[in-house]
C-alpha positions as protocol buffer text, in pm:
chain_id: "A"
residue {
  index: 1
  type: UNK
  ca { x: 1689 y: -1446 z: -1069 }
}
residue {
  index: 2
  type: UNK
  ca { x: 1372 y: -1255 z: -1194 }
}
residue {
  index: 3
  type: UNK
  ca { x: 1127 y: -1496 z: -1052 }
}
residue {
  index: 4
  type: UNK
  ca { x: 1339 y: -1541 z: -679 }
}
residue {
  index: 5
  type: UNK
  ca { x: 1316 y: -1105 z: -622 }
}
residue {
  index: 6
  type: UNK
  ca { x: 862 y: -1178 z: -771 }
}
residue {
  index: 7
  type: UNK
  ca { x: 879 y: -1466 z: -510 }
}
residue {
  index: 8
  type: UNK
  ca { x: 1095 y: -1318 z: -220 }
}
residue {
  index: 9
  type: UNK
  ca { x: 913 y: -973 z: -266 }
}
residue {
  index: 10
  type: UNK
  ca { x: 532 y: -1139 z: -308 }
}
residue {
  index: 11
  type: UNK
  ca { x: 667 y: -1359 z: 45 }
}
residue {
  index: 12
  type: UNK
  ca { x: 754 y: -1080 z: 212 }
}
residue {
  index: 13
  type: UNK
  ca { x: 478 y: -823 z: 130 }
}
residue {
  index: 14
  type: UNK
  ca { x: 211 y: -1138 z: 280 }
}
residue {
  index: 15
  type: UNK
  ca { x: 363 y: -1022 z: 632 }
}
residue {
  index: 16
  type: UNK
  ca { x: 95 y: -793 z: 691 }
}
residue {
  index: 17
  type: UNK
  ca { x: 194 y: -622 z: 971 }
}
residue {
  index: 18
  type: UNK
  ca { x: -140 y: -495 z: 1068 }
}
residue {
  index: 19
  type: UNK
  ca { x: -241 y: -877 z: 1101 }
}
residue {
  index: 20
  type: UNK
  ca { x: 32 y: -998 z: 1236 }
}
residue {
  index: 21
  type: UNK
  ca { x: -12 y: -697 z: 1527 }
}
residue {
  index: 22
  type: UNK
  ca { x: -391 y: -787 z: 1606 }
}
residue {
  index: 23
  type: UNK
  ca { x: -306 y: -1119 z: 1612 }
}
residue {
  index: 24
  type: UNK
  ca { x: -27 y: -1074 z: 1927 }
}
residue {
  index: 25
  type: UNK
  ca { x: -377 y: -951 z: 2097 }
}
residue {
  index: 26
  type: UNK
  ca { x: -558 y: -1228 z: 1994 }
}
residue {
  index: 27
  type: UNK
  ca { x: -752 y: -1116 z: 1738 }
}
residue {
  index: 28
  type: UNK
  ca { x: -769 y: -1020 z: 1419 }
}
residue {
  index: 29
  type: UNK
  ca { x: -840 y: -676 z: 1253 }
}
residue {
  index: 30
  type: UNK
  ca { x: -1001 y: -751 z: 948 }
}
residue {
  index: 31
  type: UNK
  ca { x: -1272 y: -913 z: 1137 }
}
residue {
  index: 32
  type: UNK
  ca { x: -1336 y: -546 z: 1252 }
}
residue {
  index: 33
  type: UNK
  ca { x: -1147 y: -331 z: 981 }
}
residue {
  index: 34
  type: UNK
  ca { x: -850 y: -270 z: 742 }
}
residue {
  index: 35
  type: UNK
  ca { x: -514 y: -399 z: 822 }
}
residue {
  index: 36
  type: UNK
  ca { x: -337 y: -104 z: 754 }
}
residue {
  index: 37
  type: UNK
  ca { x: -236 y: 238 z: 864 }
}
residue {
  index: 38
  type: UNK
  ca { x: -596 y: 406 z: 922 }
}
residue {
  index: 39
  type: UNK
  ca { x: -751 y: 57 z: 1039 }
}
residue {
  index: 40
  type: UNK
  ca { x: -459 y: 14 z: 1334 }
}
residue {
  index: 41
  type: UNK
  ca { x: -532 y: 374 z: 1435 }
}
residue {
  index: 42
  type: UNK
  ca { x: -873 y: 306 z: 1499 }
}
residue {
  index: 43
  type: UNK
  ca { x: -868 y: -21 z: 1683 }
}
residue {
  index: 44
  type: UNK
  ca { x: -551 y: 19 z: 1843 }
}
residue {
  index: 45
  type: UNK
  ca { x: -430 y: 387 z: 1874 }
}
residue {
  index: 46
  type: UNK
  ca { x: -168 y: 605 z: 1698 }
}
residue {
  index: 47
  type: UNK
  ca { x: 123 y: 425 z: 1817 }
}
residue {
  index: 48
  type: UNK
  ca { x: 16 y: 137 z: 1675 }
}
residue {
  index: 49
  type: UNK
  ca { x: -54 y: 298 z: 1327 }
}
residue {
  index: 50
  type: UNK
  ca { x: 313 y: 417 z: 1339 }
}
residue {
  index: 51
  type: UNK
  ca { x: 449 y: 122 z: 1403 }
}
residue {
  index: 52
  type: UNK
  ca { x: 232 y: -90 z: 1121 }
}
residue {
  index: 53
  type: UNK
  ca { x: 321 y: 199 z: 857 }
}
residue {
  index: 54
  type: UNK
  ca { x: 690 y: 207 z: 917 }
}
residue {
  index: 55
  type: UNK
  ca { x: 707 y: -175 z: 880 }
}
residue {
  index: 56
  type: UNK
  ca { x: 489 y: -181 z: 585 }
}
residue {
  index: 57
  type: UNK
  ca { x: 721 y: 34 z: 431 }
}
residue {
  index: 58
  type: UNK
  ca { x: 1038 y: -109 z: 510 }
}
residue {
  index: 59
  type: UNK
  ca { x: 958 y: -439 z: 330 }
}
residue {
  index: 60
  type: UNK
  ca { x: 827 y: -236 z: 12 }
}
residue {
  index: 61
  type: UNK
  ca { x: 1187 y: -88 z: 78 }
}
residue {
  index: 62
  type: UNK
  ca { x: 1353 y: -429 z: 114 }
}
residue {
  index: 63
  type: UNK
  ca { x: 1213 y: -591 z: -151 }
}
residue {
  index: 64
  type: UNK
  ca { x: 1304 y: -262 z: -377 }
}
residue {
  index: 65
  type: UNK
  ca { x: 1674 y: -274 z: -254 }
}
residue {
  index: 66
  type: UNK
  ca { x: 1687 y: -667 z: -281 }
}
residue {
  index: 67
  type: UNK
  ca { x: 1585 y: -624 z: -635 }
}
residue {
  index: 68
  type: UNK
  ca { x: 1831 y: -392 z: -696 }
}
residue {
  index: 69
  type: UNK
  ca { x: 2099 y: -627 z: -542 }
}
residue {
  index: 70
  type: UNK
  ca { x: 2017 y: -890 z: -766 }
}
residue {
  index: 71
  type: UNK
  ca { x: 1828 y: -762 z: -1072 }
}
residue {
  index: 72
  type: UNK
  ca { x: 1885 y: -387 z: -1085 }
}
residue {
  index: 73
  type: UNK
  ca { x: 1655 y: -304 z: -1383 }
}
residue {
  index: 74
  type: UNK
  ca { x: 1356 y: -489 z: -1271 }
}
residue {
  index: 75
  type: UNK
  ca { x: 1286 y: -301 z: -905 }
}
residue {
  index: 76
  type: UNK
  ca { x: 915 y: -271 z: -1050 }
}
residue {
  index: 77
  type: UNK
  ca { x: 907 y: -667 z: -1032 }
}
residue {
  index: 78
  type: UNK
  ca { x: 964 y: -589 z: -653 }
}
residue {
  index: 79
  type: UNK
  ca { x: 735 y: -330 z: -622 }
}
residue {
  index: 80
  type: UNK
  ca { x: 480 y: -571 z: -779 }
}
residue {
  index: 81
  type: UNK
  ca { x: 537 y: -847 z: -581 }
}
residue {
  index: 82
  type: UNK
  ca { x: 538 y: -675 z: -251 }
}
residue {
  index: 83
  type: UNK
  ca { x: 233 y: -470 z: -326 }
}
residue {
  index: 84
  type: UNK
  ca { x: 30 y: -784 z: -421 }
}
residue {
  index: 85
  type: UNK
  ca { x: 157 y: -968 z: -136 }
}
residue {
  index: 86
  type: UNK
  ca { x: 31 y: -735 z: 76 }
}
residue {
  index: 87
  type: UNK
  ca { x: -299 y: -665 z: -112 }
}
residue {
  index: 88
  type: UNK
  ca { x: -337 y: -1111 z: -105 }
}
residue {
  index: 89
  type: UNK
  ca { x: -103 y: -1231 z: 163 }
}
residue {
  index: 90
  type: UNK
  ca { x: -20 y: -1556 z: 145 }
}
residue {
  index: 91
  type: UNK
  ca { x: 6 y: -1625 z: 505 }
}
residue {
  index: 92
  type: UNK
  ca { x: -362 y: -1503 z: 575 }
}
residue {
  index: 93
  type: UNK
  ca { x: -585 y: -1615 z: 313 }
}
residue {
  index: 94
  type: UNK
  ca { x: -512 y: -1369 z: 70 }
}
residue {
  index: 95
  type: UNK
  ca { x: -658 y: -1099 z: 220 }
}
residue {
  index: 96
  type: UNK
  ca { x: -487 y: -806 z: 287 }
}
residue {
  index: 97
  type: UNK
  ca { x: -465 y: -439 z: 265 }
}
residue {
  index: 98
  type: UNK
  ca { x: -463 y: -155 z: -30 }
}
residue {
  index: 99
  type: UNK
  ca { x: -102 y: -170 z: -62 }
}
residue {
  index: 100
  type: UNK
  ca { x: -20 y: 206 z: -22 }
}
residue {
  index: 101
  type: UNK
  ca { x: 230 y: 180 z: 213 }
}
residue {
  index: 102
  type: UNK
  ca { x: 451 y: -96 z: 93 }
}
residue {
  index: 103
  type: UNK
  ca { x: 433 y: 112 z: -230 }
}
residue {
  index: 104
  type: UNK
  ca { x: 540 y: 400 z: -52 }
}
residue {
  index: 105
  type: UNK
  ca { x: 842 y: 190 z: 74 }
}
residue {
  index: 106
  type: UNK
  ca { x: 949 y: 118 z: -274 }
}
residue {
  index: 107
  type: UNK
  ca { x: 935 y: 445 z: -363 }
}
residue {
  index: 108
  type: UNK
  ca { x: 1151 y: 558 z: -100 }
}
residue {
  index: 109
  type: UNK
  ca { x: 1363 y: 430 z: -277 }
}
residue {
  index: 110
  type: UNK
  ca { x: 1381 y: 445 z: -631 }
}
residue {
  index: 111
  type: UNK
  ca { x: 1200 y: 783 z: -662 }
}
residue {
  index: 112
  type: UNK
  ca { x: 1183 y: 969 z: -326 }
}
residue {
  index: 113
  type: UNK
  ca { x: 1080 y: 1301 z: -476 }
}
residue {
  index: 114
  type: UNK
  ca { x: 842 y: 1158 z: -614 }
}
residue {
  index: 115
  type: UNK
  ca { x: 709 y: 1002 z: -289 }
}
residue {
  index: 116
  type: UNK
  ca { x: 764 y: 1331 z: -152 }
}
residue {
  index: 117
  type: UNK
  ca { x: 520 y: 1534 z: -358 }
}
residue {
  index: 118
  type: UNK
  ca { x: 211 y: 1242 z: -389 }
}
residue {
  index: 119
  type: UNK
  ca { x: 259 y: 1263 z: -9 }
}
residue {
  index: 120
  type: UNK
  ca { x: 253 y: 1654 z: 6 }
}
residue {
  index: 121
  type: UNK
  ca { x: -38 y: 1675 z: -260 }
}
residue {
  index: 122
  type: UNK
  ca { x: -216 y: 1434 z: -77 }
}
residue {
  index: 123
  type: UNK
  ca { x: -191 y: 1574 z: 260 }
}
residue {
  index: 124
  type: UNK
  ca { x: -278 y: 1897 z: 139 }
}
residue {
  index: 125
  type: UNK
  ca { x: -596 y: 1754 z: -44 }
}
residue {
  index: 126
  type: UNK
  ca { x: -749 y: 1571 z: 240 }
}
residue {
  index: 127
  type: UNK
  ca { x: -819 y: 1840 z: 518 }
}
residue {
  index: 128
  type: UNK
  ca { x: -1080 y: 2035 z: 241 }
}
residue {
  index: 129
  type: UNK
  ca { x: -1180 y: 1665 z: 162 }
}
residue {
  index: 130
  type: UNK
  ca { x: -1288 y: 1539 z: 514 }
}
residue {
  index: 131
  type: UNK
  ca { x: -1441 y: 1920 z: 583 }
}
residue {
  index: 132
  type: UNK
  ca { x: -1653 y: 1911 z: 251 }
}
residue {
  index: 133
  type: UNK
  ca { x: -1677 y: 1602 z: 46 }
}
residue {
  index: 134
  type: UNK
  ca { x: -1644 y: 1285 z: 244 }
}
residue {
  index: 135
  type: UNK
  ca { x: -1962 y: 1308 z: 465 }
}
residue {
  index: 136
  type: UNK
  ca { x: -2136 y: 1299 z: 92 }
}
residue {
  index: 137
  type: UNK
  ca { x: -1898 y: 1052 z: -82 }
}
residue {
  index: 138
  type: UNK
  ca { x: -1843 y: 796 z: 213 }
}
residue {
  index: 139
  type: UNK
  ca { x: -1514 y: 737 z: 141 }
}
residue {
  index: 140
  type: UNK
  ca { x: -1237 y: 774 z: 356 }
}
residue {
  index: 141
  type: UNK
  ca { x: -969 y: 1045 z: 303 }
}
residue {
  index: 142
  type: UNK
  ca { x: -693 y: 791 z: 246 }
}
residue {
  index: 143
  type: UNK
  ca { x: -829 y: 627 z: -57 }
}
residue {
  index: 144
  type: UNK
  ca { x: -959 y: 975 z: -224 }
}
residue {
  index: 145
  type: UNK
  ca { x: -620 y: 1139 z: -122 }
}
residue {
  index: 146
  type: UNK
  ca { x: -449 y: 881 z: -254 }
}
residue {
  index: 147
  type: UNK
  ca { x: -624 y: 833 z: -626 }
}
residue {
  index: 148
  type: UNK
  ca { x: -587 y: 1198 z: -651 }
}
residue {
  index: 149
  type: UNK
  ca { x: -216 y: 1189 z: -591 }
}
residue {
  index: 150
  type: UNK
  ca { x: -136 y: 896 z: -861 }
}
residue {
  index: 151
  type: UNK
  ca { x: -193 y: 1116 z: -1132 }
}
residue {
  index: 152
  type: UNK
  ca { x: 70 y: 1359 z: -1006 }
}
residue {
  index: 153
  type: UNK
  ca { x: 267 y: 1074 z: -898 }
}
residue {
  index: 154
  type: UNK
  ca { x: 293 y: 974 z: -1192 }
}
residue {
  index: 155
  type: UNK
  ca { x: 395 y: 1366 z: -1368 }
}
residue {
  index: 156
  type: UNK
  ca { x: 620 y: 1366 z: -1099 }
}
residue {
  index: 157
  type: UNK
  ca { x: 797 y: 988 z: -1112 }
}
residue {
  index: 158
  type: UNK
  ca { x: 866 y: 1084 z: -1478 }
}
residue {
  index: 159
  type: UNK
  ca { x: 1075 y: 1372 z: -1359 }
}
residue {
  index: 160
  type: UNK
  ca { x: 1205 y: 1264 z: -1071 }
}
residue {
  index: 161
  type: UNK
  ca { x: 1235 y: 848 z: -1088 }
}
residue {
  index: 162
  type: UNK
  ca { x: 1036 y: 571 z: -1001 }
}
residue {
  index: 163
  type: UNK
  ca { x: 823 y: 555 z: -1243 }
}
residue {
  index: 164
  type: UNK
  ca { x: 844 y: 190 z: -1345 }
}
residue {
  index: 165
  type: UNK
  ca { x: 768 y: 128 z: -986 }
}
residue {
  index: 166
  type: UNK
  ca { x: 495 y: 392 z: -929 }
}
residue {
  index: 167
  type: UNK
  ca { x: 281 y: 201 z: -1218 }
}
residue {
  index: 168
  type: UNK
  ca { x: 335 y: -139 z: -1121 }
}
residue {
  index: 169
  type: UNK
  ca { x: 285 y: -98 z: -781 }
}
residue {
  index: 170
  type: UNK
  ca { x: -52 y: 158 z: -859 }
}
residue {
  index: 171
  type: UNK
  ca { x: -127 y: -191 z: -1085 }
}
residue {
  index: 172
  type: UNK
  ca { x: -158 y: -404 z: -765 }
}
residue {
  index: 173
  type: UNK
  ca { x: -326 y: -141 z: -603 }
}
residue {
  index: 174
  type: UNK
  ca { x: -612 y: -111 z: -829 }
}
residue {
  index: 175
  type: UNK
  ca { x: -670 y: -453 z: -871 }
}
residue {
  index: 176
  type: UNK
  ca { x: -701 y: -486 z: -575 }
}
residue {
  index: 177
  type: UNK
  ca { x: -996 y: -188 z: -552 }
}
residue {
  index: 178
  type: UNK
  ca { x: -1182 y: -333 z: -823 }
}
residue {
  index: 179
  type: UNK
  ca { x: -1169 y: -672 z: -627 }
}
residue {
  index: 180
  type: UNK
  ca { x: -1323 y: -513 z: -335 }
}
residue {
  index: 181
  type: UNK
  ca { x: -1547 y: -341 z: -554 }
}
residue {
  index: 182
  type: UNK
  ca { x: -1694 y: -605 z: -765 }
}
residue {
  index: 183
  type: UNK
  ca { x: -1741 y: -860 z: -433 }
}
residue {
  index: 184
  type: UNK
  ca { x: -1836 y: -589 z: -179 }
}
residue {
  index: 185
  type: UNK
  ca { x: -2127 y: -506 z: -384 }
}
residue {
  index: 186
  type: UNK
  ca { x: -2254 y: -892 z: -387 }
}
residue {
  index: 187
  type: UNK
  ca { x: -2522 y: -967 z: -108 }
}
residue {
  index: 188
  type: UNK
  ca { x: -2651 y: -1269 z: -106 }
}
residue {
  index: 189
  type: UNK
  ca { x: -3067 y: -1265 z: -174 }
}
C-alpha cells in the first residue's frame, strides 16, 4: 500500500499545473521561466498565478489525504512523492518547479499552524528583503523567504504537527536546489 500512495502521489505531483496552463496557449513556460506561482504571474498575470497555486496545492493536499486514507502514518511518503513529482514531473521531462506549493498543500493538512506561521514569517520577511537585499543577492524573494521560513517551520511543525511532512517535503525541495545549482553553473567552453 506504501509504494501505491509514493506512486499515486509522485503521478500526481508531475501535473504541473503551471505547464500544463502554458501549454493550453501553446507554449511552454519553462522555455521562458519557472512553472510555478511567481513564473505564471509574470508571463501570464495574477489570475493565472492564483489559479496555478491553488491547484498546486490541492494535489499536495490530495495526495496528503489519500495517504491518510490508506496508510495513515506515512503522509510524509505523500508529501515526498508529490513534492518530487512536481520538482521532476514525469509527464514533462522531469523538469519542474521548487515544490513549495504542493508542500504547502500537504501541510494544509497535517500541520496547518504550522503552514500558517512559515507563511506569516515569510511574508513578513520579504517586503525588507526586496527593499534592501535582493537587488545585491539576485535572488528572488520567494526562494529567500522561503529558506528563511523552514527553520521556523520546522520549531513550529514540532509544536503544532506536520513535521514528518515539513522535512520530507523540505527534502525534495532541496534536492531539487542543489540540482539547479550544480547544472546551472555548467557552461559549456
Amino acid at each position: 500500500m506504501l509504494l501505491l500512495v509514493a506512486l499515486a502521489s509522485f503521478l500526481l505531483g508531475s501535473l504541473v499545473a503551471g505547464v500544463l496552463y502554458s501549454r493550453a496557449l501553446g507554449t511552454d513556460i519553462r522555455e521562458r521561466d519557472l512553472p510555478g506561482a511567481s513564473g505564471t504571474y509574470r508571463q501570464h498575470g495574477l489570475a493565472a498565478a492564483l489559479g496555478v497555486t491553488a491547484f498546486d496545492m490541492a494535489k499536495g493536499a490530495a495526495a496528503v489525504l489519500l495517504a491518510r486514507a490508506l496508510t495513515p502514518d506515512f503522509t510524509w511518503v505523500a508529501t515526498l512523492g508529490v513534492v518530487l513529482g512536481h520538482c521532476y514531473p514525469a509527464f514533462f521531462r522531469f523538469r519542474g518547479g521548487g515544490g513549495i506549493a504542493p508542500l504547502m498543500g500537504a501541510l494544509l493538512v497535517t500541520g496547518p499552524l504550522t503552514l500558517f506561521g512559515m507563511l506569516a514569517f515569510g511574508l513578513a520577511v520579504m517586503v525588507p528583503y526586496k527593499a534592501t537585499l535582493q537587488k545585491r543577492l539576485g535572488l528572488n524573494a520567494v526562494p529567500f523567504a522561503t529558506a528563511l521560513a523552514v527553520p521556523v517551520g520546522l520549531l513550529l511543525a514540532a509544536r503544532f504537527g506536520g513535521l514528518p511532512d515539513l522535512l520530507a517535503g523540505g527534502a525534495a525541495m532541496a534536492v531539487r536546489a542543489v540540482h539547479l545549482l550544480a547544472f546551472s553553473e555548467r557552461r559549456p567552453a
